[in-house]
C-alpha positions as CSV (number, residue, x, y, z in Angstrom):
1,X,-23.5,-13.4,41.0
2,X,-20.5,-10.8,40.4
3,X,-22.7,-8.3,40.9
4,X,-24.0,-9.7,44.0
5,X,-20.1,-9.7,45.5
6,X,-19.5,-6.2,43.8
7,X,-22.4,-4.4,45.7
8,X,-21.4,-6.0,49.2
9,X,-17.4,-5.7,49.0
10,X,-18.4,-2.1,47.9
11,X,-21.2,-1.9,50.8
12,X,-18.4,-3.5,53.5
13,X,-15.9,-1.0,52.4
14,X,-18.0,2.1,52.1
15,X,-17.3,5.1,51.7
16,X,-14.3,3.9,50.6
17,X,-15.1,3.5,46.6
18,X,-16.0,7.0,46.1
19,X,-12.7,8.2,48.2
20,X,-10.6,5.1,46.7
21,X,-7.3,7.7,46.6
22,X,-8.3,10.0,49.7
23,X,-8.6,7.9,52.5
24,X,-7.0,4.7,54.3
25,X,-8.8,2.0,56.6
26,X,-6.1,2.5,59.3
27,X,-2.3,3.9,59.3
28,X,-1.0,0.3,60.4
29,X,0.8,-2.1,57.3
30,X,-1.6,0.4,54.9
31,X,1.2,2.8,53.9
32,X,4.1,0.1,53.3
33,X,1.9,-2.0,51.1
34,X,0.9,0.8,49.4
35,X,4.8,1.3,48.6
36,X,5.0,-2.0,47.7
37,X,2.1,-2.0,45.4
38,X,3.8,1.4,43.7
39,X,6.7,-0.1,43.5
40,X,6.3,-3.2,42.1
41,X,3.6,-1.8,39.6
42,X,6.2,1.1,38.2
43,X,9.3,-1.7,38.1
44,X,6.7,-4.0,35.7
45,X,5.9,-1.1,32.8
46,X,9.9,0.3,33.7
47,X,12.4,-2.2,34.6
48,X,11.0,-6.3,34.8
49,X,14.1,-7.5,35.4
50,X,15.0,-5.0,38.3
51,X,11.1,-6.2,40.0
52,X,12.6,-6.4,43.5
53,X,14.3,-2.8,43.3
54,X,12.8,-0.4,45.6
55,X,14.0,2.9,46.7
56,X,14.5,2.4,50.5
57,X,17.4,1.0,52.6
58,X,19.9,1.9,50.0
59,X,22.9,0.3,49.4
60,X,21.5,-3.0,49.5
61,X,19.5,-4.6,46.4
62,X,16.5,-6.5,46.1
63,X,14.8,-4.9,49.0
64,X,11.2,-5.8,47.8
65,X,12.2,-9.5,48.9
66,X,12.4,-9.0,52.3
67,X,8.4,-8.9,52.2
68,X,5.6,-9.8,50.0
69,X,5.9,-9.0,46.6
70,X,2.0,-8.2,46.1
71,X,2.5,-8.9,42.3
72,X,-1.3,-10.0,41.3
73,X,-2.6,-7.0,43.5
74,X,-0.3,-4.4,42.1
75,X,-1.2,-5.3,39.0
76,X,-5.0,-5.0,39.7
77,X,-4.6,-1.5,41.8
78,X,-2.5,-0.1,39.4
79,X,-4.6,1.3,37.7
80,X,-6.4,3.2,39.8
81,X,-2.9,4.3,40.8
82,X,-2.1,5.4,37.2
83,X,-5.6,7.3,37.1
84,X,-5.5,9.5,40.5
85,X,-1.8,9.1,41.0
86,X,-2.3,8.4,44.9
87,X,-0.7,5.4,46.5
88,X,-3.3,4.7,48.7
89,X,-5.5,4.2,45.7
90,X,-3.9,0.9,45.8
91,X,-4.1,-0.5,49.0
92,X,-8.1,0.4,48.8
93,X,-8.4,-0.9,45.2
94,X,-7.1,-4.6,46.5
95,X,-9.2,-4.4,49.9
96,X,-12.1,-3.8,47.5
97,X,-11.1,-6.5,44.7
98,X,-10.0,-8.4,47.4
99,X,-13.6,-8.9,48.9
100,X,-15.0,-9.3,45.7
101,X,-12.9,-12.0,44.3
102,X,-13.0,-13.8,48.0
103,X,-16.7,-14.3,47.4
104,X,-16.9,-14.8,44.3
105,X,-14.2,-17.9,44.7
106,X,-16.1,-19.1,47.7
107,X,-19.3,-19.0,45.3
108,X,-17.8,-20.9,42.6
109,X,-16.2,-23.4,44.1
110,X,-19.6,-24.3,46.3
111,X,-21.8,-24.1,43.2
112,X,-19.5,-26.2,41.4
113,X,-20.0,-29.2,44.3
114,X,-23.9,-28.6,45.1
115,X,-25.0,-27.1,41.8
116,X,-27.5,-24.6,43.6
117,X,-27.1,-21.4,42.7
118,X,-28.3,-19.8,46.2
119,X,-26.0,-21.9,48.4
120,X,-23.1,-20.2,46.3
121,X,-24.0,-16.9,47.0
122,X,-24.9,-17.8,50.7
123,X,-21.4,-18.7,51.0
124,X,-20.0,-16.1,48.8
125,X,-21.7,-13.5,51.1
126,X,-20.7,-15.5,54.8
127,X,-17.3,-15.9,53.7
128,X,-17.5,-11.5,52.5
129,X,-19.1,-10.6,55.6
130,X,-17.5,-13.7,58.2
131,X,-15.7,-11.5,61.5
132,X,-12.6,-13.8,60.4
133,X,-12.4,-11.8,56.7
134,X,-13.3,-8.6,57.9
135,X,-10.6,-8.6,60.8
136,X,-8.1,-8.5,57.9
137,X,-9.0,-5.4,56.2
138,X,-5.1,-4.2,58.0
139,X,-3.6,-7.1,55.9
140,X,-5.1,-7.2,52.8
141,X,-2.2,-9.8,51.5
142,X,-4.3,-12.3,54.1
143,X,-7.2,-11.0,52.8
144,X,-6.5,-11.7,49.2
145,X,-6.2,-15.5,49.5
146,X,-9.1,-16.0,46.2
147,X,-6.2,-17.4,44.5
148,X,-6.0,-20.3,46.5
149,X,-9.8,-21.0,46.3
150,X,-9.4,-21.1,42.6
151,X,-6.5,-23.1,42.6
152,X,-8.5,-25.7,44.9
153,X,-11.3,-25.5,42.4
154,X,-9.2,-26.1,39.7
155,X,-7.5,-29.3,41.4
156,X,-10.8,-30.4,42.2
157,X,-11.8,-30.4,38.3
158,X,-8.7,-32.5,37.6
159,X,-9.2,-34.9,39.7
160,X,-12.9,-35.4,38.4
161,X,-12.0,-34.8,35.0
162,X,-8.1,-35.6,34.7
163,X,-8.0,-33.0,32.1
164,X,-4.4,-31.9,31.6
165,X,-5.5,-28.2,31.4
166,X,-7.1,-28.4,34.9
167,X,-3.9,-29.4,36.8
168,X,-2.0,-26.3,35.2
169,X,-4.7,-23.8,36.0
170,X,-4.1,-25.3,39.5
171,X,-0.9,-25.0,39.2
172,X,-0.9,-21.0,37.5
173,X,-3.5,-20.3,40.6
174,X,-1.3,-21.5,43.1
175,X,1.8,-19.6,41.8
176,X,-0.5,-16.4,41.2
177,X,-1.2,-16.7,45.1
178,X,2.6,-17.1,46.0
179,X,3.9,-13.9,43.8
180,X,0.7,-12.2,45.3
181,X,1.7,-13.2,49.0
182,X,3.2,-16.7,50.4
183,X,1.3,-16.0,54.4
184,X,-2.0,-17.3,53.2
């Protein structure tokens, strides 16, 4: 099934894996998240404590508050970043992840409640390909709302289960999503 969601995030997004650090979707929020996404991912290897510290609207501190922080993304697209040393790298890097782990979640957590493997992947792919997800390739920190689907899968499993361990994995999902982006 990964593969599955792999091939069609990549197919959605095309050409943009084989020009993930030449090329943006459009010039809209795709440059300050990009910022953000450096940003955040040089203040985590750098300065952890300083995380919200940004190089813009100097003299005030903390600037990376006044918007999402982008936290699980930047960690995922930073990477690429490190590789190619392009910003936009980034922003590409989480529209791409972004798809995949969207279907992905929506495949797990429909497998886990009808158990057929082929309903999964039907929803994985309507969810990937729905005009609703694909309207948000300008905001990807809409886009990249798999958090919450795992989160909901995880409550689910406590609730059938009552398993301690469920209820914090809902719990780490949940606050995964909000470092990542509290709009969703």
């Amino acid at each position: 099934s990964d593969l599955i969601f792999a091939a069609s995030a990549a197919y959605i997004t095309f050409p943009l894996v084989f020009q993930i650090g030449s090329i943006a979707t459009n010039l809209r929020d795709e440059l300050l998240i990009s910022w953000i996404h450096v940003a955040v991912f040089r203040n985590i290897f750098s300065d952890p404590l300083h995380l919200f510290e940004a190089n813009i609207f100097y003299p005030y501190g903390s600037v990376l508050s006044y918007s999402d922080l982008h936290l699980s993304s930047a960690l995922i697209s930073g990477i690429p970043f490190f590789i190619s040393g392009e910003p936009i790298s980034t922003l590409n890097t989480t529209l791409i992840f972004s798809l995949f782990l969207l279907g992905f979640a929506a495949f797990v957590q429909v497998y886990s409640v009808s158990k057929n493997f082929l309903a999964g992947i039907l929803a994985g792919l309507l969810i990937q390909y729905s005009p609703v997800t694909l309207d948000k390739n300008v905001h990807v920190q809409i886009l990249a709302i798999a958090w919450v689907l795992f989160a909901v899968f995880f409550y689910n499993k406590w609730l059938e289960k009552r398993k301690f361990i469920y209820f914090l994995l809902t719990l780490f999902f949940f606050q995964v999503q909000v470092w990542n982006s509290f709009l969703p």
